[in-house]
C-alpha positions in Angstrom: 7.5 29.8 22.4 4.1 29.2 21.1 1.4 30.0 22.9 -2.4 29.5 23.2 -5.3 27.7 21.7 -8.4 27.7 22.8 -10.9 28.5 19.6 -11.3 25.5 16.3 -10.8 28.6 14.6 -7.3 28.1 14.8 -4.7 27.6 12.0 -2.8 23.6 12.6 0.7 26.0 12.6 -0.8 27.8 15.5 -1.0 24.7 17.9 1.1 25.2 21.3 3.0 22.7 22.7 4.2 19.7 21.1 7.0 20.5 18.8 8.7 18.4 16.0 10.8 20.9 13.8 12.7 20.1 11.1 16.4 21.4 11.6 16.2 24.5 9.3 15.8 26.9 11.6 12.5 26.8 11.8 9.9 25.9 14.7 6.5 23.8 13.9 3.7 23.3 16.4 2.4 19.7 14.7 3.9 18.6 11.0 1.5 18.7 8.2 -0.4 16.4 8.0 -1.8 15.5 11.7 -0.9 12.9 13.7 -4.6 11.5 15.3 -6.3 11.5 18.2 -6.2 7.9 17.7 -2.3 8.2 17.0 -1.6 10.3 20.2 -3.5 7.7 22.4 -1.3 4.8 21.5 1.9 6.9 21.4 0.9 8.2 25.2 -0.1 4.5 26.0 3.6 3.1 24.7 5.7 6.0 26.0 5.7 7.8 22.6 8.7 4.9 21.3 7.4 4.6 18.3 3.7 7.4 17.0 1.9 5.7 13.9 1.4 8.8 11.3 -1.5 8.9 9.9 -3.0 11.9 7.2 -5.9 13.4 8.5 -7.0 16.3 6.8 -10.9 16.6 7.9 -12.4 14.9 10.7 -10.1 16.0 13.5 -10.0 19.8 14.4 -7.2 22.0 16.1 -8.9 21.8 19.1 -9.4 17.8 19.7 -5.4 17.3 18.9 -4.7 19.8 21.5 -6.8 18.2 24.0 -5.1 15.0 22.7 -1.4 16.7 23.6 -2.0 17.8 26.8 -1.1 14.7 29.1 1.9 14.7 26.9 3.0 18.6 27.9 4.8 19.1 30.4 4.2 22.2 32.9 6.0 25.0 30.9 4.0 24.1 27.9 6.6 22.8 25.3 7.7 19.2 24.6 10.5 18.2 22.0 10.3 15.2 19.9 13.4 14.6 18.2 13.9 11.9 15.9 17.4 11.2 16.6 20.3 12.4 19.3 22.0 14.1 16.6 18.8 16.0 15.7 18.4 16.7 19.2 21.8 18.0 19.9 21.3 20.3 16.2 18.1 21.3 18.6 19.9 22.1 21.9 22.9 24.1 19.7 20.4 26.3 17.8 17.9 27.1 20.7 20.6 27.1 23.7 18.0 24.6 25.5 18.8 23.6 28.7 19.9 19.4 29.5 16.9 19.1 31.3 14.3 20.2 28.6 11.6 17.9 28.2 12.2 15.6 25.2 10.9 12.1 23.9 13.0 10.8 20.8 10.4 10.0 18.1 11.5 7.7 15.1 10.9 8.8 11.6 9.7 6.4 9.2 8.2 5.7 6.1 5.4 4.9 4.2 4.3 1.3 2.5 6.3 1.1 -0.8 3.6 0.9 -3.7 4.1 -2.3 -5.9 5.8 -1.1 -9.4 3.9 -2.3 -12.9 5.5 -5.2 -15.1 6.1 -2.2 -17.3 8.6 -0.1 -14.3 10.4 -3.2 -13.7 11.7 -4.1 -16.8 12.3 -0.4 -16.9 14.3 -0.8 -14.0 15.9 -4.3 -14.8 17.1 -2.1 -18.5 19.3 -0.1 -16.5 21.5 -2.7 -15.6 23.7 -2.4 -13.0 23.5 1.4 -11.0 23.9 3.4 -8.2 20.7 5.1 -7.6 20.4 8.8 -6.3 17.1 9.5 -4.9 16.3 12.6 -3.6 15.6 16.4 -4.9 18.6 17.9 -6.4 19.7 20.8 -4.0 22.7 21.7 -2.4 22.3 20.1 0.9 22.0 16.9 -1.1 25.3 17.5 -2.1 25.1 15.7 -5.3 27.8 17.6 -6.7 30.8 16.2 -4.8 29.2 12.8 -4.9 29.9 13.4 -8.7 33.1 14.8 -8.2 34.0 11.6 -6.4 33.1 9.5 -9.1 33.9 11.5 -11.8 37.3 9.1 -12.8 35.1 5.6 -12.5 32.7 6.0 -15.3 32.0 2.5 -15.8 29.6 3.1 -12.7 26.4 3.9 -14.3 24.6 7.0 -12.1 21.1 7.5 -11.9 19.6 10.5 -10.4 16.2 10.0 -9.3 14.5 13.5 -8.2 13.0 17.4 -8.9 15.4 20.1 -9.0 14.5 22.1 -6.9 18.0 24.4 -7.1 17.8 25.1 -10.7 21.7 26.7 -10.7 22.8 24.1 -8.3 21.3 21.1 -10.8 22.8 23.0 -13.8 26.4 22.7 -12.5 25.5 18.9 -11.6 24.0 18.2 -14.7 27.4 20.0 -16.5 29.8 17.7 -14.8 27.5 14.9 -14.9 28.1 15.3 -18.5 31.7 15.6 -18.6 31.7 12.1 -16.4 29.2 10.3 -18.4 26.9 7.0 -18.3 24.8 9.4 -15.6 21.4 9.5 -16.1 18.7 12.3 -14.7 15.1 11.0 -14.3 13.6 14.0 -12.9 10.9 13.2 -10.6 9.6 10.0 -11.0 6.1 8.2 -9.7 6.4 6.0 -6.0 5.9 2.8 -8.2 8.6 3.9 -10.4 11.1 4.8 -7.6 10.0 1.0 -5.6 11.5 -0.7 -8.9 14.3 1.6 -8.6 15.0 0.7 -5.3 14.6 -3.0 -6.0 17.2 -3.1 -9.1 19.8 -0.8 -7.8 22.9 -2.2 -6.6 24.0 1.0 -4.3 21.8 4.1 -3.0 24.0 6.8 -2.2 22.9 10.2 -0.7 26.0 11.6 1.0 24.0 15.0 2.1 25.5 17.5 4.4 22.7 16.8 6.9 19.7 14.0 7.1 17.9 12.7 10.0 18.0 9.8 8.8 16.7 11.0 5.2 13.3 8.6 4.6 15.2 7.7 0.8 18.1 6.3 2.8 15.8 3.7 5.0 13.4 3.3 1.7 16.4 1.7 0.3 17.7 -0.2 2.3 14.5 -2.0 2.9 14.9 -2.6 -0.2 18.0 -4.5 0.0 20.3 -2.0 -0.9 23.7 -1.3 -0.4 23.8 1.9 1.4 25.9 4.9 1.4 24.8 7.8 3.8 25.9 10.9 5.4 28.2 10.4 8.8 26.4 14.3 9.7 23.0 12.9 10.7 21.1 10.4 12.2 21.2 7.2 10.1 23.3 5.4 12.7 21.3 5.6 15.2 18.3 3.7 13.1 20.6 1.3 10.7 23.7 1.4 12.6 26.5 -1.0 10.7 23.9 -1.6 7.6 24.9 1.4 6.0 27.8 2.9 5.1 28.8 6.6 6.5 30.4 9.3 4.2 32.3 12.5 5.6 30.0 15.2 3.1 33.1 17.6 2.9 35.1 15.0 1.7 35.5 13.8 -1.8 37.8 10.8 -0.6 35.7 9.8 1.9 32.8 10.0 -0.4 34.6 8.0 -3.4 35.9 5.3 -0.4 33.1 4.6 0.7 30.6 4.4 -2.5 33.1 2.0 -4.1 33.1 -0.2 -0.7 29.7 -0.6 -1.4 29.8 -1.2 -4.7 31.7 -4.1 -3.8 29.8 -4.8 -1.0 26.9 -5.3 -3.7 28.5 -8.1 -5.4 28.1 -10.5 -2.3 24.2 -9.8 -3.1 21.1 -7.7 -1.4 21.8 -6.1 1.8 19.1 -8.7 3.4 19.9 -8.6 7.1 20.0 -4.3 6.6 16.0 -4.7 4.9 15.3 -6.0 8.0 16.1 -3.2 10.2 15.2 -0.5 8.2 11.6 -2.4 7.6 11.0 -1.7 11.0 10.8 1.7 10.4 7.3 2.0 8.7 4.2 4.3 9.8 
């Protein structure tokens, strides 16, 4: 448990209290960058449903978010903000927590989607018809097996927006993804860029062994895409039946349910999911 803070001379990591960690193992005070004063005030006015995220980076010190917290804390110093009830039960298996420990569920969400130049569009629009991958290449990503699952429908053009950041891992993707063919590896690629991306793709598929909800998965589908996430996370609770749900660990599961969507995608966008998941904005 963290403990103590009295002095601006304190780190943001070394904030008490309020934690929002990220499943990995790993404990964080606050996420960088701050939520504001401001912020904290309307999430302890509306029950902390839904806490606008805002970058701060200057004007607000350790000390004034910590006095902005402490209505928030409860007596033994530590409350939970999950973003989901699957990220809270990954919480309560890893820490052995109690039912009863203090917890508000917390939404993630994303930011504004930059508008894309003429230039990205037609880009985009020269791609013709894709299933777009957007996220870093890595193993929890599990871009591998999504391969593997299309690896005997190579009519469906692949494109892999994001940084390797597993170099071995994206060299064993990259080697079957040239076996398979008509895949194509953009690398990391500008917001504006990935907004036309979005926009032009027929499916988004990002079977990972574990997102909560993963922000690409709700970035496309407010963008009208045909979705196909990972059934080990928290994108049902957030999209419910406006995405589709792959089993991560299995390659039929995976192939089933990306070519459901595919099809799904010829009816047109997936309009009444852009709704829900455009909720979901900071």
């Amino acid at each position: 448990m963290l403990t103590g803070l009295q002095s601006k001379k304190h780190k943001w990591w070394q904030l008490p209290a309020t934690i929002r960690a990220h499943f990995k193992g790993l404990t964080y005070a606050l996420r960088h960058p701050f939520w504001t004063v401001e912020a904290l005030d309307e999430a302890r006015q509306g029950g902390l449903n839904r806490v606008q995220h805002i970058p701060v980076y200057v004007n607000e010190t350790p000390a004034m978010i910590y006095a902005a917290l402490q209505p928030l804390i409860p007596h033994d110093g530590v409350l939970w903000l999950p973003n989901s009830m699957s990220e809270w039960h990954a919480f309560t298996d890893f820490y052995s927590l109690p039912p009863e420990t203090p917890h508000r569920f917390v939404h993630n969400a994303f930011g504004p989607l930059p508008e894309p130049s003429n230039e990205e569009t037609k880009n985009a629009e020269s791609l013709g018809d894709f299933i777009l991958v957007s996220g870093r290449i890595e193993r929890r990503k599990n871009q591998y097996l999504l391969l593997k699952a299309l690896e005997e429908y190579p009519s469906i053009k692949l494109v892999f927006a994001g940084k390797a950041t597993d170099v071995e891992y994206a060299r064993i993707v990259k080697h079957l993804a040239e076996k398979r063919g008509n895949t194509i590896f953009l690398g990391h690629v500008q917001p504006t860029t990935l907004t036309a991306l979005y926009r032009k793709a027929r499916v988004h598929a990002l079977p990972s062994f574990h997102e909560t909800p993963g922000i690409s998965n709700l970035e496309a589908i407010a963008s009208g895409c045909w979705n196909v996430g990972t059934s080990m996370g928290g994108l049902m609770e957030y999209v419910g039946k406006h995405s589709l749900y792959a089993n991560p660990y299995s390659i039929d599961d995976i192939r089933e349910k990306v070519l459901l969507a595919w099809e799904m995608s010829r009816t047109g966008r997936n309009e009444a999911g852009a709704q829900i998941a455009q909720s979901y904005t900071w």
